[in-house]
C-alpha positions as CSV (number, residue, x, y, z in Angstrom):
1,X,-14.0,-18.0,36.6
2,X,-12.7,-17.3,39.9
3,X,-9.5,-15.8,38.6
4,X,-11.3,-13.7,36.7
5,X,-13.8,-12.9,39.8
6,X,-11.0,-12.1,41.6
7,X,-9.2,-9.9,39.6
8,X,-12.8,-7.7,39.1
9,X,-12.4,-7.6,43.0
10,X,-8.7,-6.3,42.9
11,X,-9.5,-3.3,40.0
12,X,-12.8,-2.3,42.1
13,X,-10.6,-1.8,45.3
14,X,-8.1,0.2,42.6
15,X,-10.5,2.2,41.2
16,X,-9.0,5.5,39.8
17,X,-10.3,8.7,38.5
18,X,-11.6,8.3,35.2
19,X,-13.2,4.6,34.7
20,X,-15.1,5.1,38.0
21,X,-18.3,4.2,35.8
22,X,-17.0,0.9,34.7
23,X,-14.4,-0.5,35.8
24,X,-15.2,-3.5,37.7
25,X,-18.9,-2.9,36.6
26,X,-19.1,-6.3,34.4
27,X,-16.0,-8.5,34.8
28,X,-15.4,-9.9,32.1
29,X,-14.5,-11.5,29.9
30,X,-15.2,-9.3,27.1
31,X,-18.3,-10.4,25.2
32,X,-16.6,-8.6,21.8
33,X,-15.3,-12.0,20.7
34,X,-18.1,-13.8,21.1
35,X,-20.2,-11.2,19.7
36,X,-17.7,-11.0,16.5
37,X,-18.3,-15.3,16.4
38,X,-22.0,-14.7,15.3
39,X,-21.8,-12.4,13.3
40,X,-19.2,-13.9,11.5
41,X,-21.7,-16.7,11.4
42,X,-25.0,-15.7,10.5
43,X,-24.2,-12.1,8.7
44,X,-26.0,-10.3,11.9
45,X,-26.9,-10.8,15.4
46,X,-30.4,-11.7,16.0
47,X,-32.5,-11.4,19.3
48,X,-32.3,-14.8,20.1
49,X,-28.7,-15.1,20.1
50,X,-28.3,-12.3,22.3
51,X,-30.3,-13.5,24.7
52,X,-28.9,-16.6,24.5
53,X,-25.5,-15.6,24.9
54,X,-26.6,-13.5,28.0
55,X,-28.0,-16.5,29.6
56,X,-24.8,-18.7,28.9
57,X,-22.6,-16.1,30.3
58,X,-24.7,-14.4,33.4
59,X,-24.4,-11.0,31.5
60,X,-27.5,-8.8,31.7
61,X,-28.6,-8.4,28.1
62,X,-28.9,-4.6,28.1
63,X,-24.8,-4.8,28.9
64,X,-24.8,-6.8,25.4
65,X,-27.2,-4.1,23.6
66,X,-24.9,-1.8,24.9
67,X,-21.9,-3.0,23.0
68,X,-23.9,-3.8,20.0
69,X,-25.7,-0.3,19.2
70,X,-22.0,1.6,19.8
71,X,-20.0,-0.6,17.3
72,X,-20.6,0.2,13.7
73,X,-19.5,-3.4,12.5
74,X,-22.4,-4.9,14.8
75,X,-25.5,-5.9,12.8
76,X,-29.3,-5.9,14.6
77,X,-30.9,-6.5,11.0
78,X,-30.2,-9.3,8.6
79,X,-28.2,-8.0,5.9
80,X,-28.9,-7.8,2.2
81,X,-27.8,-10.2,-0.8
82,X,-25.1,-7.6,-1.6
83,X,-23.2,-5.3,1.2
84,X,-21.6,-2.7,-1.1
85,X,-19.7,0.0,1.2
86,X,-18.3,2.9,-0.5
87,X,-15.3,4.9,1.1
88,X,-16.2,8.9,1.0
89,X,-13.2,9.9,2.8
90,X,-10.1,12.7,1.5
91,X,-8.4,10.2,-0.6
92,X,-11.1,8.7,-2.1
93,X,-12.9,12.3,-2.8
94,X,-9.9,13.0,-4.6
95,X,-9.6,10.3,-7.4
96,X,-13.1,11.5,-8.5
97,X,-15.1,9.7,-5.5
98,X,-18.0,11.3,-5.6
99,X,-18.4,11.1,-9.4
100,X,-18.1,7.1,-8.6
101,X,-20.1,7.2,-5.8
102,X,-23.0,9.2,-7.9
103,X,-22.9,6.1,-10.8
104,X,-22.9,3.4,-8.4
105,X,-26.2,4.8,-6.5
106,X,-27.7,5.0,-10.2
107,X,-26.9,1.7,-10.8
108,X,-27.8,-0.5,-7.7
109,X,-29.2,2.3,-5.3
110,X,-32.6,0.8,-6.5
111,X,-31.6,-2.6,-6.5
112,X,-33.3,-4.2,-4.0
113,X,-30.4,-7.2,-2.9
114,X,-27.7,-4.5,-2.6
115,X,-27.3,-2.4,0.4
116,X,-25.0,0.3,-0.5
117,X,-23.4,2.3,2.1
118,X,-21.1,5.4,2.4
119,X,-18.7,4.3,5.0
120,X,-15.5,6.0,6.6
121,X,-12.0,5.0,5.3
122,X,-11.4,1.3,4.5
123,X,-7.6,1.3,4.7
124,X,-6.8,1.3,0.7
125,X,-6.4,4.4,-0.4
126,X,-3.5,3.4,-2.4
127,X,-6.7,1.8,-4.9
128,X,-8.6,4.9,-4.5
129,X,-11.7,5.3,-5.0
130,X,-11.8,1.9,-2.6
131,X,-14.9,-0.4,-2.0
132,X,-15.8,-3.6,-0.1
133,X,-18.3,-6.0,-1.2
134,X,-19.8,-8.4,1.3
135,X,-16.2,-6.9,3.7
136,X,-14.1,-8.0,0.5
137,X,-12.0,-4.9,-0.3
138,X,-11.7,-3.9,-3.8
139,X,-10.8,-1.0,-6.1
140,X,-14.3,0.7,-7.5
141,X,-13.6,-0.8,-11.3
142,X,-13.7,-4.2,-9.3
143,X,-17.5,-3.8,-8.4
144,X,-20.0,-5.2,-10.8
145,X,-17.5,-8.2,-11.1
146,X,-17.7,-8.7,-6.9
147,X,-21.4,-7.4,-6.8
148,X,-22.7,-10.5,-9.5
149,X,-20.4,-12.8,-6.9
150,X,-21.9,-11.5,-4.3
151,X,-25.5,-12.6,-5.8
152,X,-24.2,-15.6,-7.0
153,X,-22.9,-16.5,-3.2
154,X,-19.2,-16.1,-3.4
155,X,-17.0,-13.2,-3.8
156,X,-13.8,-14.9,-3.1
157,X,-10.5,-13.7,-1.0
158,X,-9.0,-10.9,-1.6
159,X,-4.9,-11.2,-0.9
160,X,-2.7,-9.6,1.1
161,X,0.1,-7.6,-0.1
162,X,3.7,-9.5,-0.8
163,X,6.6,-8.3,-1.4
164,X,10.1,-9.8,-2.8
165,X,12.7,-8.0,-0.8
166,X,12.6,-7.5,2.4
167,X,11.9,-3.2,3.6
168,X,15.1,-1.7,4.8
169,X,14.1,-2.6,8.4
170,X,13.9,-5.9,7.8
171,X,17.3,-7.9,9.5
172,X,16.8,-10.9,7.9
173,X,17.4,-12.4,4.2
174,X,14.2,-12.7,2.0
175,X,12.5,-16.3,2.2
176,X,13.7,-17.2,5.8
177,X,11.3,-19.2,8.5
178,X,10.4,-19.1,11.6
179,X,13.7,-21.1,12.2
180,X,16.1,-18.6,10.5
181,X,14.0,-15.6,12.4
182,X,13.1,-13.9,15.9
183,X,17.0,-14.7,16.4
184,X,17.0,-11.6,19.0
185,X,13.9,-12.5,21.0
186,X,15.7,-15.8,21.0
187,X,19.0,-14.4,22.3
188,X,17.0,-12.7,25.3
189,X,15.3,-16.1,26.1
190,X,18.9,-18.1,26.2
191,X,20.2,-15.1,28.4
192,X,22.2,-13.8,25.7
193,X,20.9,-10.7,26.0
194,X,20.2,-8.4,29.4
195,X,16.4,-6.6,29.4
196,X,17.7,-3.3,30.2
197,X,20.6,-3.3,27.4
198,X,17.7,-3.8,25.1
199,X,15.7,-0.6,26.9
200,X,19.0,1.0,26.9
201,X,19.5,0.3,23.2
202,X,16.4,1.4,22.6
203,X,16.6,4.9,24.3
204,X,20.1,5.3,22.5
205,X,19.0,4.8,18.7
206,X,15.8,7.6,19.3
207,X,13.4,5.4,18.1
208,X,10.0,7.0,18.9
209,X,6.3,6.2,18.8
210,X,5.5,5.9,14.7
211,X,1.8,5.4,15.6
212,X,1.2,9.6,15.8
213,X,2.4,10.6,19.1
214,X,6.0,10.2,19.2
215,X,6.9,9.2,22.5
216,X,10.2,7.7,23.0
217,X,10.1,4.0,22.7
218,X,12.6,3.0,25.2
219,X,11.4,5.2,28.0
220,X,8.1,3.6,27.5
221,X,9.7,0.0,27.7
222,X,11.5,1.4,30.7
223,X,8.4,2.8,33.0
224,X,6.1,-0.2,32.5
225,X,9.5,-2.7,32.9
226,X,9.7,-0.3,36.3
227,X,6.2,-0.8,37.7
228,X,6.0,-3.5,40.8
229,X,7.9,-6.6,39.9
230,X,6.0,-10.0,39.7
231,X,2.6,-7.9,39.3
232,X,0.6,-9.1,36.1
233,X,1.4,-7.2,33.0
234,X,-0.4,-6.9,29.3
235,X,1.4,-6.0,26.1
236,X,-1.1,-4.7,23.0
237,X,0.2,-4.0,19.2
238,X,-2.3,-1.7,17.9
239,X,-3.2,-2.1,14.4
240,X,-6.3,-0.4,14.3
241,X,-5.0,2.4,12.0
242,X,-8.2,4.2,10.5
243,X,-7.8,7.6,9.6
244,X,-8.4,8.8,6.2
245,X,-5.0,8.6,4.0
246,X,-3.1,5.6,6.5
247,X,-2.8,2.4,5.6
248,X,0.9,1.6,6.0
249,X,0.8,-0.7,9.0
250,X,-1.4,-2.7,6.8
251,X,1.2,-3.0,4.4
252,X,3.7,-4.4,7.6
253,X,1.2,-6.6,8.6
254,X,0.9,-8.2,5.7
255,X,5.0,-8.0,4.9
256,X,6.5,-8.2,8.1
257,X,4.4,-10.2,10.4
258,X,7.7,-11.5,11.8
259,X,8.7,-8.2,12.7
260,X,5.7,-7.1,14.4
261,X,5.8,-10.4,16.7
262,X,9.3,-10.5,17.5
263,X,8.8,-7.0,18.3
264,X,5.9,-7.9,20.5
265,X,7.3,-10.5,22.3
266,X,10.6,-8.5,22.8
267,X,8.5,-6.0,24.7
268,X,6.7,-8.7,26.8
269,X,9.8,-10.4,27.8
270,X,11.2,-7.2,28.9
271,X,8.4,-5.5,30.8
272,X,7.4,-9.1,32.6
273,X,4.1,-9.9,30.4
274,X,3.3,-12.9,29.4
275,X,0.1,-12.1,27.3
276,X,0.0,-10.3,24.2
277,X,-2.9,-9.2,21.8
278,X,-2.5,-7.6,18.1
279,X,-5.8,-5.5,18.3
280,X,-6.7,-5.1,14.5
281,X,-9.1,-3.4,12.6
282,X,-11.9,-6.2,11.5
283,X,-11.6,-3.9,7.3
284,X,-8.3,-5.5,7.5
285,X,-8.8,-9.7,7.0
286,X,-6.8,-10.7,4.6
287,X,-3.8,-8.9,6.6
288,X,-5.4,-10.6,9.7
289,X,-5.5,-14.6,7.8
290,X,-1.1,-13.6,7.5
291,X,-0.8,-12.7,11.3
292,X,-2.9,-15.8,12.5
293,X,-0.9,-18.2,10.2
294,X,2.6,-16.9,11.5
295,X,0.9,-17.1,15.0
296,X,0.2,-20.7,14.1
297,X,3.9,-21.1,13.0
298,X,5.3,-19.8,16.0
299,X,3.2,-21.9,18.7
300,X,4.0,-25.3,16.4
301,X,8.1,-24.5,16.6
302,X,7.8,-23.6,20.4
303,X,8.6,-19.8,19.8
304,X,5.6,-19.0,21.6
305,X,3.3,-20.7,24.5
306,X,4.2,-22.0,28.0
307,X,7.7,-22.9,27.4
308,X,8.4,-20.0,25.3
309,X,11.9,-21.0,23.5
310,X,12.5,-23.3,25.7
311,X,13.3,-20.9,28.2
312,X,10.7,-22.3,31.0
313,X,8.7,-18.7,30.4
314,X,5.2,-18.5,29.3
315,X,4.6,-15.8,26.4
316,X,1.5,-16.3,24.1
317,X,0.0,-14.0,21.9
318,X,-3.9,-13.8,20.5
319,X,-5.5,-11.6,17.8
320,X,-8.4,-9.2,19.1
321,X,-10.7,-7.8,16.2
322,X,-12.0,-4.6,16.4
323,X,-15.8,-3.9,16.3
324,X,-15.1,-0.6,14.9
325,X,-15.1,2.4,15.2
326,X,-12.0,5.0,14.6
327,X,-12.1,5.7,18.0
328,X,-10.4,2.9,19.2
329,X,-7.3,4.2,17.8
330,X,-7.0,6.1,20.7
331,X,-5.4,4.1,23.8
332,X,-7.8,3.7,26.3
333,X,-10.5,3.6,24.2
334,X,-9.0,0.5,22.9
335,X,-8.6,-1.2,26.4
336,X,-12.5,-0.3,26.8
337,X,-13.0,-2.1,23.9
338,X,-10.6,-5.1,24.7
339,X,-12.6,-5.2,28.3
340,X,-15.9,-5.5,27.3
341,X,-17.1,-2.1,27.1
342,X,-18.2,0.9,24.9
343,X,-15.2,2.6,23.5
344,X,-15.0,5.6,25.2
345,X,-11.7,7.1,26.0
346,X,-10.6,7.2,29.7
347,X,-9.6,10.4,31.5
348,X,-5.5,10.6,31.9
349,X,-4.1,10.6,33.8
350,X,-3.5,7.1,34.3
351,X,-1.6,6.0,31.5
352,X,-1.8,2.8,30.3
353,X,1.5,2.3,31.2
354,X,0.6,2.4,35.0
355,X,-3.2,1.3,34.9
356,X,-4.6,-0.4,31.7
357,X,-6.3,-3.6,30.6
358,X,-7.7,-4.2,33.8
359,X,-6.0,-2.3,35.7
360,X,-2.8,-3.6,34.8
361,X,0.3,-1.9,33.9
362,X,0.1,-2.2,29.9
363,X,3.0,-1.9,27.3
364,X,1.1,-0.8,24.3
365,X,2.2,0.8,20.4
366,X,2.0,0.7,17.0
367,X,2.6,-1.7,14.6
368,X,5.3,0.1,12.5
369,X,7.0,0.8,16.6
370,X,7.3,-2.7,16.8
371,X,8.3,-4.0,13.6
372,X,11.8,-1.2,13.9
373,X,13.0,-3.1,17.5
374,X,14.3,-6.3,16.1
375,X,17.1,-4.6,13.9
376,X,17.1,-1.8,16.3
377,X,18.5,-4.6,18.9
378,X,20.2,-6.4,16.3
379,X,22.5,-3.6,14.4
380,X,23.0,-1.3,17.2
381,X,21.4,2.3,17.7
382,X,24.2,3.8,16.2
383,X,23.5,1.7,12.9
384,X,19.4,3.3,13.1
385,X,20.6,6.5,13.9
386,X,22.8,6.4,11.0
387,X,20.0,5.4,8.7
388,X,17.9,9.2,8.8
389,X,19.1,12.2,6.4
390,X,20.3,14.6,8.3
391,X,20.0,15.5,11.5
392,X,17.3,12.6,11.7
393,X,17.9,9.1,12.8
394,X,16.3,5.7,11.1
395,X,13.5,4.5,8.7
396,X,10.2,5.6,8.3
397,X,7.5,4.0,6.4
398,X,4.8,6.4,4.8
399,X,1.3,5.8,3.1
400,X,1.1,8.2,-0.1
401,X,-2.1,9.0,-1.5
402,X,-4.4,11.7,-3.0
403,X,-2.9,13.4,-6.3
404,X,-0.5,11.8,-7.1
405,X,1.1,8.9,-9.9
406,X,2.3,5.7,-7.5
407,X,-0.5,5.8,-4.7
408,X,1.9,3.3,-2.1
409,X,3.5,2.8,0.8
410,X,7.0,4.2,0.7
411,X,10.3,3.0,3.5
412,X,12.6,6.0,3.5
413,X,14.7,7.9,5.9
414,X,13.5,9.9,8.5
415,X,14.3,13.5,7.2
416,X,13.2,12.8,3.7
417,X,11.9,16.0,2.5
418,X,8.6,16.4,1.5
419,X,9.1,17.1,-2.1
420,X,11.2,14.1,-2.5
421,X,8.6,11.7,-1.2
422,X,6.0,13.3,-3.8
423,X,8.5,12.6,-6.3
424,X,9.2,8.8,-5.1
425,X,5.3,8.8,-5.6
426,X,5.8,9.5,-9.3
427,X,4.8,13.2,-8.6
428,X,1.4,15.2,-8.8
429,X,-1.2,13.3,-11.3
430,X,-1.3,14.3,-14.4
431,X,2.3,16.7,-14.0
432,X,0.4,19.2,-12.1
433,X,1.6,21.3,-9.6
434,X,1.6,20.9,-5.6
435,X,-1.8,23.2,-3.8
436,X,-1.2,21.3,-0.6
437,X,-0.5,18.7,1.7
438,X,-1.5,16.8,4.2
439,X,1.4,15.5,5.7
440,X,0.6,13.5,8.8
441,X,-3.2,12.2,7.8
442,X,-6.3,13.4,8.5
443,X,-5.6,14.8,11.7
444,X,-2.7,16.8,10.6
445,X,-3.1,20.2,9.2
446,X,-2.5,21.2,5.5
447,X,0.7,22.9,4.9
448,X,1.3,25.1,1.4
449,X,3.6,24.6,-1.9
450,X,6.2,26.7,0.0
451,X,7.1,24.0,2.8
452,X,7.9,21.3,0.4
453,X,11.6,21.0,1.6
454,X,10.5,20.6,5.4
455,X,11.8,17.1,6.4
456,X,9.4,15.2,7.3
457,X,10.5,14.7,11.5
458,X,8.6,15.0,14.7
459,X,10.3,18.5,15.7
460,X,10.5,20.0,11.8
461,X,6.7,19.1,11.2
462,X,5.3,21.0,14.4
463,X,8.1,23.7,13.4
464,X,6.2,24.1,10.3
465,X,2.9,24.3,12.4
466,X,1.8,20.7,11.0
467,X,2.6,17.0,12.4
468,X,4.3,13.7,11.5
469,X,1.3,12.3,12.8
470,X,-0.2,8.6,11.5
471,X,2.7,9.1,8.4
472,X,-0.1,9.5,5.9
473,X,0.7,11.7,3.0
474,X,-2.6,13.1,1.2
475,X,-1.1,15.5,-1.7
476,X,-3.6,17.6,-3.0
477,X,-2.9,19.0,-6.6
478,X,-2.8,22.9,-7.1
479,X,-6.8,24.3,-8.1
480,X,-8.1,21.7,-5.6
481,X,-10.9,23.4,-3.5
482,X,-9.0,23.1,0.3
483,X,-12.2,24.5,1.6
484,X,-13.8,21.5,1.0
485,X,-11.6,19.2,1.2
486,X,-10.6,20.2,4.8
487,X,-14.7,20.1,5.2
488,X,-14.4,15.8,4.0
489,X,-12.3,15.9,6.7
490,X,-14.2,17.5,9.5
491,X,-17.0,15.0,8.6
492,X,-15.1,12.0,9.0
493,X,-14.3,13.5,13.1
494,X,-17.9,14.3,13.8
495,X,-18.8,10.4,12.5
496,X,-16.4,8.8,14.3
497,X,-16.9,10.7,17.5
498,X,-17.6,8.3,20.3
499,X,-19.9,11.6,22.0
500,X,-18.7,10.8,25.4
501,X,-17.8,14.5,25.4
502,X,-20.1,17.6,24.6
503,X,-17.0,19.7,22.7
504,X,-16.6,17.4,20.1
505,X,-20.0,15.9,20.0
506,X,-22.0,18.8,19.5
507,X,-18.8,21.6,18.1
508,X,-17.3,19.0,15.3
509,X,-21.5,18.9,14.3
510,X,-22.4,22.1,14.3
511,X,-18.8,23.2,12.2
512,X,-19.5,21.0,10.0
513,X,-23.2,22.3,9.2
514,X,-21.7,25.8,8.9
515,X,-19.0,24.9,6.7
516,X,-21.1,22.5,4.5
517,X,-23.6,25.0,3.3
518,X,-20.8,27.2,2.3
519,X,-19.4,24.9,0.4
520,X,-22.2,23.6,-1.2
521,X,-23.4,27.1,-2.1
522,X,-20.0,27.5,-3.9
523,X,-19.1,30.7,-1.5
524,X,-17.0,31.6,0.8
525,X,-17.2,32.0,4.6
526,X,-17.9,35.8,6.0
527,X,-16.5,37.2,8.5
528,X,-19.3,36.1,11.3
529,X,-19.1,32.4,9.7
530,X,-14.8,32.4,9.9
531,X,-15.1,34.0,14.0
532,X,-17.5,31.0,14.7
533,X,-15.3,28.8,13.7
534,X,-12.4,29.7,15.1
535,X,-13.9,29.6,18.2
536,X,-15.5,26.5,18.1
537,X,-12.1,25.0,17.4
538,X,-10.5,26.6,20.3
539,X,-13.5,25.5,22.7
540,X,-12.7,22.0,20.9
541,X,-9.2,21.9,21.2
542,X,-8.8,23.0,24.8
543,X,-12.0,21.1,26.9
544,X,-11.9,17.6,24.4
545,X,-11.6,14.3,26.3
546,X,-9.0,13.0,23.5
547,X,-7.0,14.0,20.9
548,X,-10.1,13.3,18.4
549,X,-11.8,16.8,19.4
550,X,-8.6,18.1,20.0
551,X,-8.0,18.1,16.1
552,X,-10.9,17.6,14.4
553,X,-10.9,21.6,13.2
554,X,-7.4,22.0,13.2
555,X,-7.4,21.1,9.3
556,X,-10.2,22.7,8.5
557,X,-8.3,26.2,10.5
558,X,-4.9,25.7,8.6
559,X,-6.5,26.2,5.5
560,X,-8.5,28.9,6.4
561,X,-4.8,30.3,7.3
562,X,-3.5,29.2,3.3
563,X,-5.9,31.2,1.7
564,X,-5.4,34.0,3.8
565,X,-1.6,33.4,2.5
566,X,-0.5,32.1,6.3
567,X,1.3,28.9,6.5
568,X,-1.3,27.9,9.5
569,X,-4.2,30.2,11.2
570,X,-3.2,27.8,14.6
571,X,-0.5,25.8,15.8
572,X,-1.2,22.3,15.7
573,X,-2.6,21.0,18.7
574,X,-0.1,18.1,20.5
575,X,-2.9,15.6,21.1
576,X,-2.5,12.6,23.2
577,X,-5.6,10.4,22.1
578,X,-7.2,9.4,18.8
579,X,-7.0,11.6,16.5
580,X,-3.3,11.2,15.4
581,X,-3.5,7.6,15.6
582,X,-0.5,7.7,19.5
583,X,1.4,5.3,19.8
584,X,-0.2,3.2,22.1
């Protein structure tokens, strides 16, 4: 306790602009875990637990009510027999969602031991329309089986993904250990390798943040391995990928846990941490059972932990689960959330890289950023450079959903066109044509049947007035109303909004209303209606705390620019927060 007393003391006397309101405030550690532990435990958290766990840890019990009324997964009332949550989301909506969603009300919205709930995306589109039952994740044709589990008191596991052959970023042969892997993190241990040829390497191959944001990997690496030597350092993996349409790092998680840790650990021993944390999404379980148990591996061979490969260095990672929220996609947000408070992003600057968990400089991306290093460092950059089409360099791993045959996650080169990925999909359901796509998730805006040869790159995509974003391809077949689909969209923003800030709070509601009445009416919005929006958009885009707000109408405006025959009524906003998933 006194370390930790001390550090609160050290980020109090460092305060910067921004977390003025909390940092320091209560000093840890964060109650999330142990809040998580009841839950998991009794199904909810009751008064008495509260109170008890603010009298075990000194913590003032409105702090803990705090936390609990802002994250959705938090539970104040015991639930039913039955949790059934139903995904209303783009994807979903377009596999005939609502339709399900209609027949499962008539069939248990009476019943009185199932609790069924609409809920924001659950990270399966690919099984579209997707459910949970009691947090078990399931296709919708999966319910009535789950729900008579459910009353029965067991709904069994559901498994992770597997897969045969190794993805084309994966360095090492199929059915190899823990012995036969991390060979590079390894090689930097011995002093085989030098930290800044790995930063160098990196910067060289042009491997940039695949989280949404883009932001060149090795330069990262390079300013948090810069900041004052010997100072304490964090390293994150963010897995908390939750906008509508992404579910790829899932898929790595599940596939390539090995890659995600080496990569981890490669940034740690480079940048000077010695702590890591994958901070994933609590929808995402079964994924989370294959991190733990290759966690496990690792600290029983001596890969990880106080004598890190016998190289006399400490590195140890731990799993943080999210509360929820889609928020905490966005950076600081998340190291809110890992300190103990309500996720609400920070002002920047600081970035993380100079001031983040606890006021520490912080090393922090995305899961599929991570996974790329170890072959990165392994084959060269001139080997990932070579792998892109084009004028592109390397892999890129893409979650395909909406209209189309092979809903999946897809590996291909960077440059791919966008046509070409719909056909790897199988094409448009039911050989119709292309009315438009989303290219870069939720937060991306819809481009037309006439860009389907863009490649799909960071620079092409905002050429096209769109972005790469979270790599979440929604195709959208042609006779599809965009209207509302880009107004599915807009609602999932204005739930997920953290309301820290009035722009998106109160604009992302009130565009919403306007454009939900039109579209329930089955018109079309008038002149006064279209000027109203645009200009809640651009009060959103320009005074929002984070990339959220920044967004949230951009889809909604593109296709207001489509049906005016425009390939986008605005450029897409470049935001730096949660609404494009950043790399982190």
């Amino acid at each position: 306790m006194t370390e930790v007393s001390d550090r609160a003391a050290e980020v109090r006397a460092r305060r910067v602009p921004g977390v003025e309101a909390r940092a320091g405030k209560f000093p840890g550690p964060s109650l999330i875990p142990a809040l998580n532990a009841i839950q998991a435990r009794l199904g909810w958290l009751p008064r008495e637990e509260l109170e008890e766990l603010s009298r075990e840890t000194a913590r003032p019990l409105y702090e803990i009510e705090g936390l609990v009324s802002f994250y959705p997964h938090f539970r104040t009332e015991p639930p039913a027999k039955v949790a059934l949550h139903v995904c209303h989301d783009l994807p979903c909506f377009l596999r005939d969602g609502e339709a399900r969603l209609a027949e499962l009300r008539a069939r248990y919205g009476e019943d009185a031991e199932v609790e069924l709930v609409e809920v924001s995306c659950l990270g399966r589109c690919d099984t579209a329309p997707a459910v949970a039952v009691n947090e078990r994740p399931a296709p919708v044709g999966d319910v009535d089986a789950l729900v008579a589990g459910a009353r029965a008191g067991e709904v069994g596991t559901s498994p992770a993904s597997e897969r045969a052959e190794p993805w084309p970023n994966d360095p090492y042969p199929a059915g190899s250990g823990v012995a036969e892997r991390y060979a590079t993190l390894r090689a930097l241990l011995a002093g085989d390798l030098d930290a800044g040829t790995i930063v160098q390497t990196l910067k060289d191959s042009g491997l940039r943040g695949m989280g949404g944001a883009g932001f060149p990997t090795g330069q990262k690496w390079e300013l948090v391995r810069g900041t004052q030597p010997g100072e304490v350092k964090y390293a994150i993996c963010n897995a908390d990928e939750s906008e509508p349409g992404t579910f790829k790092d899932r898929q790595i998680l599940a596939t390539q846990p090995h890659l995600v840790l080496e990569g981890l650990l490669l940034g740690m021993a480079v940048v000077g941490a010695e702590q890591g944390w994958v901070f994933i999404r609590h929808e995402y379980g079964p994924e989370e059972h294959v991190l733990r148990a290759e966690i496990d591996a690792l600290r029983a061979a001596g890969v990880v932990g106080p004598d890190a490969c016998g190289s006399g260095r400490r590195l140890d990672v731990e799993v943080f689960v999210s509360p929820g929220g889609y928020i905490l996609g966005e950076e600081t947000a998340l190291l809110e959330c890992m300190e103990g408070h309500r996720g609400e992003p920070r002002n920047k600057p600081p970035f993380p890289g100079n001031y983040g968990l606890h006021g520490r400089p912080t090393l922090m991306n995305s899961v599929e950023t991570f996974a790329d290093v170890p072959v990165i460092v392994r084959r060269g950059a001139r080997w990932w450079a070579d792998q892109g089409a084009g004028e592109s360099v390397g892999w890129k791993f893409f979650a395909v959903s909406g209209h189309v045959e092979r809903p999946d996650v897809y590996c291909v080169p960077m440059g791919t066109t966008v046509r070409e990925l719909i056909e790897l999909a199988g094409g448009v359901s039911g050989g119709r044509a292309v009315g438009a796509v989303q290219p870069g998730g939720a937060s991306s805006n819809f481009i037309g049947p006439d860009k389907l040869d863009m490649p799909l790159d960071f620079g092409t995509a905002v050429e096209n007035g769109t972005m790469l974003g979270s790599g979440a391809m929604v195709v959208l077949a042609e006779g599809t109303d965009l209207l509302a689909a880009s107004t599915n969209v807009l609602r999932f923003f204005r739930n997920e909004s953290c309301g820290k800030c009035v722009p998106c709070r109160v604009g992302s509601t009130k565009a919403h209303s306007i454009l939900r009445d039109v579209v329930e009416a089955g018109s079309e919005l008038d002149e006064d209606q279209r000027s109203h929006i645009l200009r809640l958009e651009e009060a959103m885009r320009k005074t929002s705390i984070c990339g959220l707000g920044q967004v949230a109408l951009g889809p909604v405006v593109s296709v207001l620019g489509l049906n005016k025959g425009g390939a986008a009524a605005r450029e897409q906003p470049r935001p730096d927060g949660a609404a494009d998933q950043p790399d982190r």
